[in-house]
C-alpha positions as CSV (number, residue, x, y, z in Angstrom):
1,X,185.6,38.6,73.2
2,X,189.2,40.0,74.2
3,X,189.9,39.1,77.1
4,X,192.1,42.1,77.7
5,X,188.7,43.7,79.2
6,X,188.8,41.2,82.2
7,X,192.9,41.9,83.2
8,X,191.7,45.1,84.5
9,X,194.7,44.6,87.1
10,X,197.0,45.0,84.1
11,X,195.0,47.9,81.8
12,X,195.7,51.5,82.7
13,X,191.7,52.0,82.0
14,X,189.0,49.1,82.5
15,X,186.0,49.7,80.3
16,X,183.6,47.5,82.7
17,X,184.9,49.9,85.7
18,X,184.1,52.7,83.5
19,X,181.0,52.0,82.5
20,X,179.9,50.4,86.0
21,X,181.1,54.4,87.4
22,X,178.1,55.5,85.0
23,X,175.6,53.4,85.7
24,X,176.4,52.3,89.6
25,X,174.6,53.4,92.4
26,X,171.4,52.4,94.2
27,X,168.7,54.2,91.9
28,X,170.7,55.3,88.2
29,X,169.3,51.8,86.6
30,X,165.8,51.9,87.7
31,X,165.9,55.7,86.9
32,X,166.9,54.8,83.0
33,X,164.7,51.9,82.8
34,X,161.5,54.1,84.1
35,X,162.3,57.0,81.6
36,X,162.9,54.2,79.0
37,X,159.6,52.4,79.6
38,X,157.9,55.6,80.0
39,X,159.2,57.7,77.4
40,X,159.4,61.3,78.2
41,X,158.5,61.9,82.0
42,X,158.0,65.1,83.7
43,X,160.1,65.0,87.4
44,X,157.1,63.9,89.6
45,X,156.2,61.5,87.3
46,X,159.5,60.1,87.2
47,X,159.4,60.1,90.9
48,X,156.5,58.0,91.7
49,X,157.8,55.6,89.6
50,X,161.0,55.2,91.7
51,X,159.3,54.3,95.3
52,X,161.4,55.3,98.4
53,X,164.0,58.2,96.2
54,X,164.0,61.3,97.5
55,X,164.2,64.8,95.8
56,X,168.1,65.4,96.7
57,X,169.1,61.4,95.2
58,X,166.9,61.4,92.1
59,X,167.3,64.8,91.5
60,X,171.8,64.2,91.6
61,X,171.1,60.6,89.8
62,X,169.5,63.1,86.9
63,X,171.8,65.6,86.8
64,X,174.6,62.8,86.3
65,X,173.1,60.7,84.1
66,X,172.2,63.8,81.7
67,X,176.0,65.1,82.4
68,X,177.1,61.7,80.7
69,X,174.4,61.8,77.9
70,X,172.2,58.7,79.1
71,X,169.3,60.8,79.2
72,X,168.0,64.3,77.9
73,X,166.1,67.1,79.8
74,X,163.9,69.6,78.7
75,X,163.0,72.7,80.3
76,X,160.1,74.7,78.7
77,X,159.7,78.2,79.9
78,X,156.0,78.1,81.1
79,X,154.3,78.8,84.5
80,X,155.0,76.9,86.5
81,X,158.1,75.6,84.6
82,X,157.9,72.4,83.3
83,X,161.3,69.7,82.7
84,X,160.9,66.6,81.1
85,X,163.6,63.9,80.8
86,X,163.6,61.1,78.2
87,X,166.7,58.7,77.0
88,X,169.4,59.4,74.4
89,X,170.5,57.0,71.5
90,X,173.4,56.4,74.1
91,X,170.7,55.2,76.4
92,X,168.8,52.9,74.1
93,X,171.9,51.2,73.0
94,X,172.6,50.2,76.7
95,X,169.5,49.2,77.6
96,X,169.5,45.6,75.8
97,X,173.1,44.9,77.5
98,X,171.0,45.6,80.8
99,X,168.4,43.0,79.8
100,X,170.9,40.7,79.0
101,X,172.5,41.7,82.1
102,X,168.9,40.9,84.1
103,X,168.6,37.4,82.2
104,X,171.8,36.4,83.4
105,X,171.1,37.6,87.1
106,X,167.9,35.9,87.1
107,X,169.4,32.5,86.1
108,X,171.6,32.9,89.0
109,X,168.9,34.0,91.4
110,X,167.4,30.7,89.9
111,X,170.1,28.2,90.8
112,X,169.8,29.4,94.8
């Protein structure tokens, strides 16, 4: 591991504070891990996964993450119109650093 990622101080771009600015936020994780673990959701499923979000949040959380290819969204042209969201490649190849991510956390959690 370089540790040229941690100097962030001395590096004109810090990968961590990159990826942290695509992922951060109160509801962008649990939004990827509920279209992940449910494959392709419609919006109001998606929703009732994610207790307490409301329209305006999840609705700008999706927009985002879609905007910096985590996850995909499909609109088919039907009455009433229907948009479904799943993750991209992109998606699936961050999820495992998440669970690693989790695993750590909850060793922490653990030790209080």
């Amino acid at each position: 591991m370089s540790d040229s990622h941690y100097d962030c101080p001395c590096m004109e771009k810090c990968p961590l504070h990159y990826a942290m600015t695509l992922i951060g936020g109160k509801w962008k994780v649990q939004i990827l891990c509920a279209v992940n673990n449910g494959g392709t959701l419609r919006y109001n499923a998606l929703r009732a996964k994610l207790d307490g979000i409301s329209n305006t949040v999840l609705a700008g959380a999706l927009k985002e993450l879609e905007r910096d290819g985590l996850i995909e969204r499909h609109e088919y042209l039907e009455v009433p119109v229907r948009v479904e969201y799943c993750p991209t490649d992109c998606c699936r190849k961050l999820l495992p650093i998440l669970e690693s991510l989790s695993d750590w956390a909850e060793e922490q959690m653990n030790k209080n």
